[in-house]
C-alpha positions as CSV (number, residue, x, y, z in Angstrom):
1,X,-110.4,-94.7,149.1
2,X,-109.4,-97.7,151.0
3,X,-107.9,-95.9,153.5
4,X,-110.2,-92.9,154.1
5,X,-112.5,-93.7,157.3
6,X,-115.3,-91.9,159.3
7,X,-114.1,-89.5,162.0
8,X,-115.1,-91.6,165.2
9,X,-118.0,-90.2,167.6
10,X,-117.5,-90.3,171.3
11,X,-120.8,-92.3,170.6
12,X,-119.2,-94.8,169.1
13,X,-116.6,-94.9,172.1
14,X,-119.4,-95.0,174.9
15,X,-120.5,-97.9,173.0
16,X,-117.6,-99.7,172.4
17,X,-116.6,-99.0,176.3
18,X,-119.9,-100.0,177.1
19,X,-120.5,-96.8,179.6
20,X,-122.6,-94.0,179.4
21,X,-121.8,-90.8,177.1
22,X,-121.3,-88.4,180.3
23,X,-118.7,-91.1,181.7
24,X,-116.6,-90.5,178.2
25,X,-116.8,-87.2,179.0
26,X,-116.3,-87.2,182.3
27,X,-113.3,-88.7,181.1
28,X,-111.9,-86.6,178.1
29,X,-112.5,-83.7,180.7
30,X,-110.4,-85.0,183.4
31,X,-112.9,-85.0,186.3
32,X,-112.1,-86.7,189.7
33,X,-115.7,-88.5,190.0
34,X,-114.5,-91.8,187.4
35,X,-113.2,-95.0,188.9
36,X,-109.5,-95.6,187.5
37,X,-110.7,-98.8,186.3
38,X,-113.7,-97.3,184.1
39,X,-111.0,-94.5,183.2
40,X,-108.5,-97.0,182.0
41,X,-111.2,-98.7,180.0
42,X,-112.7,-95.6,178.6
43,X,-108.9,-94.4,177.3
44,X,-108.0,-97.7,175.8
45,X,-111.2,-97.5,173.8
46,X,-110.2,-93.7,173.2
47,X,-106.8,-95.0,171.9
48,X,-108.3,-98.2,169.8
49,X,-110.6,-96.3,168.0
50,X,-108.1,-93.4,167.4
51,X,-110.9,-90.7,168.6
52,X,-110.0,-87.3,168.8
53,X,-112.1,-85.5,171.5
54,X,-114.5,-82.5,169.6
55,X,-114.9,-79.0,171.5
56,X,-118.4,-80.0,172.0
57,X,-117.4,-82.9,173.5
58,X,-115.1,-81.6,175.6
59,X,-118.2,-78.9,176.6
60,X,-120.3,-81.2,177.8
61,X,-118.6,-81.5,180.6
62,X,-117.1,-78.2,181.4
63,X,-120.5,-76.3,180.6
64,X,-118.4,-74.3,178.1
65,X,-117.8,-73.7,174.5
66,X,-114.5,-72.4,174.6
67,X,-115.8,-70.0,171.8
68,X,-114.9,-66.5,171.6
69,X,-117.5,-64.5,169.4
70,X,-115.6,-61.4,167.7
71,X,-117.4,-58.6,166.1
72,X,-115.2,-56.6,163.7
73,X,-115.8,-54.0,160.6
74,X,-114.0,-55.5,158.1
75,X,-110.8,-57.8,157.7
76,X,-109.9,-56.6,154.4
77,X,-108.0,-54.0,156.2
78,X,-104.7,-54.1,157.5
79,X,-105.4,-52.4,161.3
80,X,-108.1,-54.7,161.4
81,X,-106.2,-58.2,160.0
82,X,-103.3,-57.2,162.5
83,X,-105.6,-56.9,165.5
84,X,-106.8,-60.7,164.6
85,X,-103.6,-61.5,164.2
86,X,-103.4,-61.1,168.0
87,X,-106.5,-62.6,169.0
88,X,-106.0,-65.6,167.5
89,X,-102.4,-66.2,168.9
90,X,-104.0,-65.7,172.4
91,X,-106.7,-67.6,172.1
92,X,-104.5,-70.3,171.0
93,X,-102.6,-70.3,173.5
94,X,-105.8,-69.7,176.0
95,X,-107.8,-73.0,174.2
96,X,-110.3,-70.5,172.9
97,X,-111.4,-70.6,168.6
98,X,-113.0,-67.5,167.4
99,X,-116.2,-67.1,165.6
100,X,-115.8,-64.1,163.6
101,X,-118.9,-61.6,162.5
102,X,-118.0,-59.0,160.2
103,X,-120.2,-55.9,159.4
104,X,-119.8,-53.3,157.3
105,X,-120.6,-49.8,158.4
106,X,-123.8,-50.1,158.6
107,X,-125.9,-50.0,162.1
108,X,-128.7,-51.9,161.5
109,X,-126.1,-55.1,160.0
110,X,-123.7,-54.5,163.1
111,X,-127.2,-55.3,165.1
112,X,-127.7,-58.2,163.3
113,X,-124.4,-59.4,164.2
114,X,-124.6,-58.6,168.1
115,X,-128.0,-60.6,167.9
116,X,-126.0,-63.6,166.2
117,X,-123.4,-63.9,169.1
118,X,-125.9,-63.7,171.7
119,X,-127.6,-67.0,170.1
120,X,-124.3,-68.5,169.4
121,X,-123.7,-69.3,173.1
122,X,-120.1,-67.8,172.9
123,X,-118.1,-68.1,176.4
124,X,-117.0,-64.6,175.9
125,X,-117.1,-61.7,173.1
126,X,-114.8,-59.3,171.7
127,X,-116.7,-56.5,170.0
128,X,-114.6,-53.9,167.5
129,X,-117.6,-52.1,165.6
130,X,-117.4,-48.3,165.1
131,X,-121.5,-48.3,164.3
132,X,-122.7,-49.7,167.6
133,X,-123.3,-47.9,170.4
134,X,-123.2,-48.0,174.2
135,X,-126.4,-49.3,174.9
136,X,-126.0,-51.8,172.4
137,X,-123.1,-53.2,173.3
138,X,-124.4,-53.4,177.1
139,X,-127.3,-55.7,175.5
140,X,-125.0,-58.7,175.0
141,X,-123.6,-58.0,178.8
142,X,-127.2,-58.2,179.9
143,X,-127.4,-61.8,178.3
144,X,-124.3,-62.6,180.8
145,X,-122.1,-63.0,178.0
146,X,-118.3,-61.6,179.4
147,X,-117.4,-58.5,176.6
148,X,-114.5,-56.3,176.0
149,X,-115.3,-53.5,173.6
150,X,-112.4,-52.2,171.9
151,X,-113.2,-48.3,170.8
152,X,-115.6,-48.0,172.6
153,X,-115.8,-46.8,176.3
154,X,-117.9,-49.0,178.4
155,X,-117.3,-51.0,181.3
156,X,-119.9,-52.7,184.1
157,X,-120.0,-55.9,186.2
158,X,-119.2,-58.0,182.7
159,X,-118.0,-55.4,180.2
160,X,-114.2,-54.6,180.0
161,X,-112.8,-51.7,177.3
162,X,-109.8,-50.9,174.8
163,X,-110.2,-47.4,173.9
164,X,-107.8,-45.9,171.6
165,X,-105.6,-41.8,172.5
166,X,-105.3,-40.5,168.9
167,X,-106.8,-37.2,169.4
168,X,-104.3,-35.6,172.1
169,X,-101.1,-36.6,170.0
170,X,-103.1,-35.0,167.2
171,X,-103.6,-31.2,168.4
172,X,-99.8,-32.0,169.4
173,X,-98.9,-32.6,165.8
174,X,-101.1,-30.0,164.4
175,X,-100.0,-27.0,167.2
176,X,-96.5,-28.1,166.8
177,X,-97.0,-27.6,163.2
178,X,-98.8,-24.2,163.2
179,X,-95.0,-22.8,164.8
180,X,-93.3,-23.2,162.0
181,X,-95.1,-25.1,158.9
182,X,-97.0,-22.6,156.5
183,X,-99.1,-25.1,154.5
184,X,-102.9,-25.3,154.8
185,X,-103.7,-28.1,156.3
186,X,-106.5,-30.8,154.6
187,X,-108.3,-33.6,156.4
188,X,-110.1,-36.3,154.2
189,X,-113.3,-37.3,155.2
190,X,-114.3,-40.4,154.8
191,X,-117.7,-41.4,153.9
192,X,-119.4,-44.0,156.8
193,X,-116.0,-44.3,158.1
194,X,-117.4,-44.8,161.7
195,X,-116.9,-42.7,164.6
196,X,-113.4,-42.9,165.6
197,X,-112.5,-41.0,162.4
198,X,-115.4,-38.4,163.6
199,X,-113.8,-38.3,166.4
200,X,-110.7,-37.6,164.9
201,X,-111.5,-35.3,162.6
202,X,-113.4,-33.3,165.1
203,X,-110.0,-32.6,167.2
204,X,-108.6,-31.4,163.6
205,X,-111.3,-28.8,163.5
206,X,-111.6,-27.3,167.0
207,X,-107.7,-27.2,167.1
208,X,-107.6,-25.1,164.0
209,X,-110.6,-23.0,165.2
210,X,-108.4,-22.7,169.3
211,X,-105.6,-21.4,166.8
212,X,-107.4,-19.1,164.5
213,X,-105.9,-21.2,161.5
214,X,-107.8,-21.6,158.3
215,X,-107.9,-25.3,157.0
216,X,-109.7,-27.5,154.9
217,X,-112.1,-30.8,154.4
218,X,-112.1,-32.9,151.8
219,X,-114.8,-35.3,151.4
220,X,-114.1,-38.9,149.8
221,X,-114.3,-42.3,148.9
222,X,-112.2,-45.5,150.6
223,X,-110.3,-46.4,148.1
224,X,-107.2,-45.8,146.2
225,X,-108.3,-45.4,142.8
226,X,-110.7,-42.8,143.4
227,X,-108.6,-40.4,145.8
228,X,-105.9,-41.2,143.4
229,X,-108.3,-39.3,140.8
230,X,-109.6,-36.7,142.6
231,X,-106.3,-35.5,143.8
232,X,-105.1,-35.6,139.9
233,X,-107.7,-33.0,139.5
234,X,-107.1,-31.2,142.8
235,X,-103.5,-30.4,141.8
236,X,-104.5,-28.9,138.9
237,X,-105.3,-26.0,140.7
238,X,-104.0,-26.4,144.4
239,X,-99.9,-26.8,144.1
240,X,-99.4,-26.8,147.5
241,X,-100.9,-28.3,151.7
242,X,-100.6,-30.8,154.2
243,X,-102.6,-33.7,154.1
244,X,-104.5,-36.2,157.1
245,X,-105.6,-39.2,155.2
246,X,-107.3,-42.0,157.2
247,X,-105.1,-45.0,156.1
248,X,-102.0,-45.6,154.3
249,X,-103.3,-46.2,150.8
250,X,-105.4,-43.3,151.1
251,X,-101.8,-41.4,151.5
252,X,-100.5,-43.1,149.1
253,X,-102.8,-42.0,146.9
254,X,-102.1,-38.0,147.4
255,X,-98.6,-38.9,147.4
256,X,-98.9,-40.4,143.9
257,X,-101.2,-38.2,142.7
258,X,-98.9,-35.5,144.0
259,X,-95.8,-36.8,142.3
260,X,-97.3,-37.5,139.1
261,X,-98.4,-33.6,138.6
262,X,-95.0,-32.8,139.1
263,X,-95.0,-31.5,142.9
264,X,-92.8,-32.8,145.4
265,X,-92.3,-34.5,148.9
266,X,-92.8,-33.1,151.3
267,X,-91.3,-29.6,149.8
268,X,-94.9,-28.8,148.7
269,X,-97.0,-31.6,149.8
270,X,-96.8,-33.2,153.1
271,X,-99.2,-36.1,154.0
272,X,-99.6,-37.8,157.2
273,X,-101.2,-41.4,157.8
274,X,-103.9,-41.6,160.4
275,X,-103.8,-45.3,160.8
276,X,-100.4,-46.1,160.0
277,X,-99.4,-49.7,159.4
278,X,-96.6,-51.7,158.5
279,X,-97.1,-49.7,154.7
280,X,-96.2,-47.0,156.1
281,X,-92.5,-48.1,156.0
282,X,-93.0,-50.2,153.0
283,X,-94.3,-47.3,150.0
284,X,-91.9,-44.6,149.0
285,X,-91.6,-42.4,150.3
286,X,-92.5,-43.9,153.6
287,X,-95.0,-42.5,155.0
288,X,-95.4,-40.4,158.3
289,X,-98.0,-41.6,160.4
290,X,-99.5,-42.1,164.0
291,X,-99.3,-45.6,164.9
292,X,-100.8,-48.0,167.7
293,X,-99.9,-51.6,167.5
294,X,-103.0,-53.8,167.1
295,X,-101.3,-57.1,167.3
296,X,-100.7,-55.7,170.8
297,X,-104.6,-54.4,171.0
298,X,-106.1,-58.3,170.0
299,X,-103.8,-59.8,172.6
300,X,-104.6,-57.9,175.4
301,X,-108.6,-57.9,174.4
302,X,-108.3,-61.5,174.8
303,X,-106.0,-61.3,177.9
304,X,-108.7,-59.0,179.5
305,X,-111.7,-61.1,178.1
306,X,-109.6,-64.4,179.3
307,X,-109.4,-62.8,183.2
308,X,-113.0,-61.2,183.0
309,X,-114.2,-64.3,182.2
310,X,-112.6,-66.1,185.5
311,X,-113.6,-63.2,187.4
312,X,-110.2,-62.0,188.1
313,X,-109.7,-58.7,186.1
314,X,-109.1,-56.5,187.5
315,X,-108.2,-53.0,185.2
316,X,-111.6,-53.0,183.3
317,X,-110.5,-50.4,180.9
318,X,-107.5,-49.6,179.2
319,X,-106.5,-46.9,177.2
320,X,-103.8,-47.3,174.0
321,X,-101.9,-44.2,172.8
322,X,-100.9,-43.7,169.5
323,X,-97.0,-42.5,168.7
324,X,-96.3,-40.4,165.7
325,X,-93.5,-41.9,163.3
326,X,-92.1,-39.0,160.9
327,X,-91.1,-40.1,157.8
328,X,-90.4,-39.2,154.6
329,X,-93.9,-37.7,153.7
330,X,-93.6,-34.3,156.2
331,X,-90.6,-32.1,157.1
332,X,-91.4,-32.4,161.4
């Protein structure tokens, strides 16, 4: 316990320097207006003391927080983990941390959590949220708080955009398919999925209606277990389709629920991942699937968040197109 001392304030260096608390950091931040020899005094005290300069120390100075607010769904899933993966490697190397607000999909809790990051006096905020809408992401812009929305497409004097191209490779796959595959075709919907799956799932059903094919929609849950269950008792009676699930384990689950009533891949069952992930090429049989990389979607949002935020960006919205993968889980 002996050896175990209080972190040292830049209080307790002003004092020990014997200058004012805007001096120190004056100091920490580098600025021109310090004399070298009040500089050289306000370091060695720095260095005595063994004081290791806070954000809000260093924000005193600068006038900012070098705090990035980010909005996001959920982190429990994989799209979402791998997207913070690359936020916080570019805010790393940017200077930035990350205050992180999760919702769940609920609009009235994704609210709540704009409201937060306004009062947080972020720099800057990244907001991934499938509930909120237009308007409400334009409320934290209004506040002069720099955003990039990713999924959502918005941009203005202080708003910058990631929006995602899933449903044009879609009809592609699904029109491609209609040539030669004779399966019905299944989409599961999600319940309070958020709109990109809407979105998605609204391209399944007008392509099927443009090509006079029959299909179906299967309502569930988002998790394993359950779709695992219901598909157990689907098979009983339907031996044969072509499945859309929203995320790998969801696929997974058909697959296994497939293979354990006897019915094979893809020969009668063929299943394609929405949101394909690193999974995908993980389960057996790997699974066929559109893909975008989200490592690649946090780094640019904080690229683009980074250069709104100096005023020098200057492509306010980008657009990220999915590729389909086939795999072992379809035949094209």
């Amino acid at each position: 316990m002996d050896n175990i001392k209080d972190r040292v304030t830049i209080y307790e260096v002003a004092k020990a320097a014997g200058v004012s608390l805007a001096t120190v950091s004056r100091v920490i931040n580098n600025h021109k207006n310090v004399t070298l020899e009040t500089r050289k005094k306000v370091e060695d005290t720095i260095s005595r003391l063994g004081y290791k300069p806070s954000a809000l120390a260093q924000a005193l100075a600068t006038n900012r927080s070098t705090n990035i607010g980010v909005v996001i769904p959920r982190a429990n899933y994989v799209y979402i983990s791998n997207m913070l993966n690359g936020l916080t490697e570019a805010a790393r190397d940017r200077g930035y941390m990350l205050s992180l607000f999760v919702t769940s999909h609920n609009k009235e809790e994704a609210i709540q959590a704009m409201n937060k990051v306004i009062t947080s006096h972020v720099d800057g905020a990244i907001i991934f949220d499938d509930e909120l809408d237009v308007e409400d992401t334009q409320k934290i812009s209004s506040y002069q708080v720099p955003v990039i929305a990713v999924n959502n497409k918005i941009t203005s004097d202080k708003v910058g955009c990631i929006t995602f191209g899933y449903e044009h490779l879609l009809r592609d796959i699904l029109n491609s398919y209609f040539t030669s595959g004779e399966k019905k075709m299944y989409f599961l919907h999600v319940h309070n999925a958020g709109r990109l799956l809407a979105r998605i799932e609204r391209s399944f059903v007008t392509t099927h209606i443009d090509a006079n094919k029959s299909y179906g929609i299967l309502s569930c849950d988002d998790s394993y277990t359950k779709t695992y269950l219901d598909f157990i008792e689907f098979f009983k009676t339907t031996k044969s389709g072509y499945f859309l699930a929203y995320r790998d384990s969801l696929a997974a689950a058909i697959i296994n629920a497939a293979r354990d009533s006897g019915l094979r891949i893809p020969e009668d069952v063929e299943v394609l991942s929405i949101i394909g992930t690193k999974y995908a090429n993980i389960i057996r049989p790997t699974i066929s699937s559109m893909y975008i990389d989200m490592q690649l979607v946090g780094r640019k949002a904080m690229q683009m968040l980074s250069d709104l935020m100096a005023g020098k960006l200057s492509q306010k919205q980008i657009k990220v197109e999915s590729t389909f993968i086939k795999r072992d889980t379809t035949k094209e």
